[in-house]
N, C-alpha and C positions, 0 to 999 in steps of 0.2 A: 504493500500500500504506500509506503514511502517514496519507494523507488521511483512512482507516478507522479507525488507530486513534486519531487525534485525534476525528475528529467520535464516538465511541460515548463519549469522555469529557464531553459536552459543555460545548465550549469556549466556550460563553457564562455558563452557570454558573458556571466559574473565573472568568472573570472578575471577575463581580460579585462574587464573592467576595472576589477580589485587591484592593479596593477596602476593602471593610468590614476586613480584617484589616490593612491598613496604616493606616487610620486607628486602630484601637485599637491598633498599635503604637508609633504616634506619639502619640498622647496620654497612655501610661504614660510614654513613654522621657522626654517633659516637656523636650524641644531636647537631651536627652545620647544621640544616637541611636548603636545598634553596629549599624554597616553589613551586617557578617558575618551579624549575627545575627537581622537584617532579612531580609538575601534566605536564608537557611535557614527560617527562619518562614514567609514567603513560598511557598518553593519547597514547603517539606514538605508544609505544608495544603493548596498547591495538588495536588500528587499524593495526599493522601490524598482531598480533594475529587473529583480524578477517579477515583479507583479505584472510590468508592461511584456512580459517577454508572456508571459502565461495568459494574458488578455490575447497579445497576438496569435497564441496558436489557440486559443478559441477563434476567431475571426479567421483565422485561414484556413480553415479545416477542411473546406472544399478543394482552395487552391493546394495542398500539401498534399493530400490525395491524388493529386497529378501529375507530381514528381518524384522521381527517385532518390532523391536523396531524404524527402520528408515523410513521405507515402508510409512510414513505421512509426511516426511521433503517435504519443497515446492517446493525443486527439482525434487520429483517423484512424486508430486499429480498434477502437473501442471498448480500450483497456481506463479510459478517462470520460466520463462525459461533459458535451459543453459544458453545460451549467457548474459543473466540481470544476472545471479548469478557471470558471469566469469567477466564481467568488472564490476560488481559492487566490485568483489575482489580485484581488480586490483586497480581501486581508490583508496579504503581505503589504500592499501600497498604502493602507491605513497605518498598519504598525513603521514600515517606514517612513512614511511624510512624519512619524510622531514623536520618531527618534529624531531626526531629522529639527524637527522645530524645536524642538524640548533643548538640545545640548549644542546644537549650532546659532546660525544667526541669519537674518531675512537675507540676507543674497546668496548665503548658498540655498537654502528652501527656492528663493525665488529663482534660482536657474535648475535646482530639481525640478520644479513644478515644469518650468520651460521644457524641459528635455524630454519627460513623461508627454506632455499635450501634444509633444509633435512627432513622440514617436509612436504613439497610441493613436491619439487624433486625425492628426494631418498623412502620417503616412501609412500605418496599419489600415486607415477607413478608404481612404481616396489616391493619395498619391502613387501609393507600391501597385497600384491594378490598373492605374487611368493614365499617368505619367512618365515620360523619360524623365522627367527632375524627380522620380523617387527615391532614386541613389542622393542626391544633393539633399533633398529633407532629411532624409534619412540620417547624413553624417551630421547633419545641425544636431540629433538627440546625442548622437556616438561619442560627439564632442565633450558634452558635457559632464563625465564624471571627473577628469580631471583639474576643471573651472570647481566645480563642488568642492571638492576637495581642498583646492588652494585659497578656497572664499571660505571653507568652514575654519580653516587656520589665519587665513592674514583679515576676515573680517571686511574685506572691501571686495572690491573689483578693480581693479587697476591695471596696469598693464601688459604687465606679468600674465592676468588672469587672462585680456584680449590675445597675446600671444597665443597661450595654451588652446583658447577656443578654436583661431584659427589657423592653427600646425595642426591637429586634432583631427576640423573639420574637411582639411585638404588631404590630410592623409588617410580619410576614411573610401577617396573618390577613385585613386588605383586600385586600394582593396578589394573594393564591392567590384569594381571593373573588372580584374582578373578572376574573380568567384563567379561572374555571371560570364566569362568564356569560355572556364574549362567547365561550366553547368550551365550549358546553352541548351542545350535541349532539355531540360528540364526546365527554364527559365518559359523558352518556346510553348512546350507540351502544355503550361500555367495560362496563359496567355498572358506574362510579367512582361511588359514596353520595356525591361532594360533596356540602355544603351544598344551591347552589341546584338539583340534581336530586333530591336526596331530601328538602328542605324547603322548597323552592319560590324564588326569586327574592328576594320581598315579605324575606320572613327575611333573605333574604344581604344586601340590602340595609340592613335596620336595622344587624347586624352589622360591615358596613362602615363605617357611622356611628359605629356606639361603641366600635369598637375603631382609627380614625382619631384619636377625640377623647381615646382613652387614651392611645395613644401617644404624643399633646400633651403630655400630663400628665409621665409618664414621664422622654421627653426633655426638660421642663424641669428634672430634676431632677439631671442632671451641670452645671447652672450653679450650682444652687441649692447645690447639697452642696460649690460649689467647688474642680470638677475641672476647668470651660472657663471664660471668660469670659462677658464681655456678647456678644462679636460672634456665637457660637456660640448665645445665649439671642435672640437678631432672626431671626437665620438658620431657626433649632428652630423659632421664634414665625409666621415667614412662612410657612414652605412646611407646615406643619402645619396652619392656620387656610384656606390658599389649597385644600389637600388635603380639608379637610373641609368647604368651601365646595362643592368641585369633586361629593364625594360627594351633599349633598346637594342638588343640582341633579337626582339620578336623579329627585325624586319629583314633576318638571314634567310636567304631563298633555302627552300623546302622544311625551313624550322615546324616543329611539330607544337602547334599550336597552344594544342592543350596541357603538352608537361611544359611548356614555357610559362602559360599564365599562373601554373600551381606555383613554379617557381616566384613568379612575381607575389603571390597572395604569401607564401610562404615565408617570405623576405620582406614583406613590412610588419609579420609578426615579430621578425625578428628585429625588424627597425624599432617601434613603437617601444619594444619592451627594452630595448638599450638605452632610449631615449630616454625613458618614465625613471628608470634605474639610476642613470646617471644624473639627471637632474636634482635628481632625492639626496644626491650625494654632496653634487661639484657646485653648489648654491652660492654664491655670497653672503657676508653676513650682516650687510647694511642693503636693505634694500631701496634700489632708487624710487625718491619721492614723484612721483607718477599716480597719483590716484584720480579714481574716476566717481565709484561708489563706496562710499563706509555705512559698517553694517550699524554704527553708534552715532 
């Protein structure tokens, strides 16, 4: 019975998640960490994380039935029924919003809440089934565990926090691109507008290029603005240039398509979590006065 309702949250999603929000909590906290306030942060966003993940596979239960890769979730083998997956979502998203508001402070709730509405709302209901910008809504939620995170420790929104959203949101847009290449025909069989089925390949591929090469950009710019150090600007600088080397290798005559995109989806796991790692690390200890929102 467990096993169901863990697996409808899925728990690889929290994960990654778990990752990017510890590192933008450690890189506000800047080595003065509050433990407490670590794992409520932690815990919250990881329950609110699952709740939207467990509403989504209620609402897609027809679309996942379609595909191979989802066709076994225990909302389409009817090992789960809607209704247990939709208030079991809903739980978790009450108890998180309530850690969430209890031990943090209004801007990180108010960018939880952001995150949940658009990834529930805007792209579970309409965008992911109607749209080629569902990938682009989509990374707007992805983005924000690690904005949480550094707003439940630095209490503001400020620059730091604008960077993180949008390194975040740009490196969510190769990802999702390479997962719907080498899961084309599952994307296809769903009727999902991604990119590469409703605008061919050729396109996902440029995209991936340039939105690789942005992200470079981007995450040089928490060394720059003097929020990491240097080890965080090598670290940014390798696996960035290694990632958009990796990308463009798609465009070698008779390259085999599909173990190239895994390669690419595989290699910003490994980007993102170098990234989230070392910034937790390689932080400064004054941080530049740049505020935008304080939570006091």
């Amino acid at each position: 019975m467990f096993k169901r309702y863990l697996q409808v949250t899925k728990p690889g999603i929290i994960m990654g998640n778990l990752i990017s929000v510890a590192g933008g909590f450690f890189l506000a906290s800047r080595g003065e960490i509050d433990w407490i306030l670590m794992l409520a942060t932690v815990v919250g966003l990881s329950l609110v994380v699952a709740s939207g993940c467990a509403i989504n596979n209620y609402v897609d239960r027809d679309i996942d039935a379609k595909m191979q890769r989802t066709r076994n979730r225990v909302t389409v083998n009817g090992e789960m029924s809607g209704k247990a997956a939709f208030f079991h979502g809903i739980l978790l998203g009450v108890i998180g919003f309530a850690l969430l508001s209890y031990f943090t402070n209004w801007v990180a709730v108010a960018f939880a809440v952001f995150g949940y509405v658009v990834y529930v709302g805007l792209y579970t209901l309409y965008f992911k089934r109607k749209s080629v910008y569902g990938t682009f809504v989509g990374s707007l939620s992805g983005a924000v565990p690690p904005v949480v995170g550094y707003c439940a420790a630095a209490g503001q929104f400020d620059a730091g926090a604008a960077i993180l959203l949008t390194m975040f949101c740009i490196w969510q847009m190769p990802h999702s691109y390479a997962i719907a290449i080498f899961r084309y025909k599952d994307y296809e069989a769903a009727g999902i507008p991604v990119l590469p089925v409703s605008q061919g390949i050729a396109k996902a591929k440029r995209h991936i290029i340039l939105h690789i090469a942005a992200f470079a950009v981007v995450a040089a710019l928490l060394p720059l603005t003097g929020y990491v150090g240097i080890g965080f600007m090598v670290v940014a600088l390798a696996t960035s240039l290694w990632w958009l080397a990796m990308a463009l290798r798609g465009y070698r005559p008779g390259i085999d398509v599909n173990g190239w995109a895994r390669q690419v989806f595989f290699f910003s796991i490994i980007t993102v979590t170098a990234l989230s790692v070392t910034m937790a690390l390689d932080f400064n200890e004054v941080s530049p006065n740049l505020l935008v929102f304080a939570a006091h």
